[in-house]
N, C-alpha and C positions, 0 to 999 in steps of 0.2 A: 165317360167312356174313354180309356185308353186310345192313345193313336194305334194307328194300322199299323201292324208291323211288315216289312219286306223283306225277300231274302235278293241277294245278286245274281250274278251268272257265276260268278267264280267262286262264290258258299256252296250254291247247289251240285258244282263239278267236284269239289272238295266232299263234299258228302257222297257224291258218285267213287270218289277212288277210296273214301272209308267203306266202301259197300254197306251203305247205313239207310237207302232210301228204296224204297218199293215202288212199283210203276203201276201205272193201272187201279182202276174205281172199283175191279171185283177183288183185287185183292188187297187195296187198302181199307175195304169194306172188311174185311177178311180179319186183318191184322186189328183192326179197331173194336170188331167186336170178342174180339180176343184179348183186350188191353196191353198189347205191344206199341202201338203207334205212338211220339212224343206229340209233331204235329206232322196237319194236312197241308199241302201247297198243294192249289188251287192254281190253275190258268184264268188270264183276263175273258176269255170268253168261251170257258164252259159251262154246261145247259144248268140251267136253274134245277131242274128236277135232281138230277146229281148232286149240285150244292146243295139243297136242302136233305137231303138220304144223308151227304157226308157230316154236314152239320147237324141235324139228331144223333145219328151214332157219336160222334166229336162229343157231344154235348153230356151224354153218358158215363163218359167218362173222362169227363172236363178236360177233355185234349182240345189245345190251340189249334186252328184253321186260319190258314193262313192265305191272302189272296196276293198273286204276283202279278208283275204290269207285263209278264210275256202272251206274246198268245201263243196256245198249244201246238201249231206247227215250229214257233219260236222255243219254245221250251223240249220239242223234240231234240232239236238240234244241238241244245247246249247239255242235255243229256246223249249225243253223238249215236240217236237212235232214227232209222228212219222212217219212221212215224213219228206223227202227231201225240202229244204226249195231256190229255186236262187234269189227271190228278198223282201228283207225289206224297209216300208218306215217309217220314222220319221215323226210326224205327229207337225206341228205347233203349239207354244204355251201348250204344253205337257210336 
């Protein structure tokens, strides 16, 4: 099994000023069952139920899911949103 891959805080702000990442489980759900999504980033402590939905659709269309060591009030923040943030998606050719 490959290692885990990670991303930083300053990949994911970088990818925020490409406007290349999607906020939000209804609409990465969205874009995945659409096959736009490259990958999922995941927060350290969103619900299992979630991660598994994100992970079968991912899995359809052998898109990476990715799990990050922030937690989702942490990952709000470095997306400069104020909310809590548990799933980002990478958006194709972005």
């Amino acid at each position: 099994m490959p290692p885990k891959k990670t991303l930083t805080s300053t990949e994911i702000k970088k990818l925020i000023k490409a406007k290349a990442l999607v906020v939000g489980t209804d609409r990465t759900i969205k874009a995945l069952k659409s096959g736009r999504v490259e990958k999922v980033i995941v927060s350290s402590n969103c619900a299992e139920k979630i991660v598994d939905d994100l992970n079968y659709y991912a899995s359809l269309n052998k898109t990476e899911t990715i799990k990050v060591n922030y937690l989702n009030d942490e990952l709000g923040v470095i997306c400069k949103k104020p909310f809590s943030i548990s799933v980002l998606s990478i958006l194709k050719g972005e």
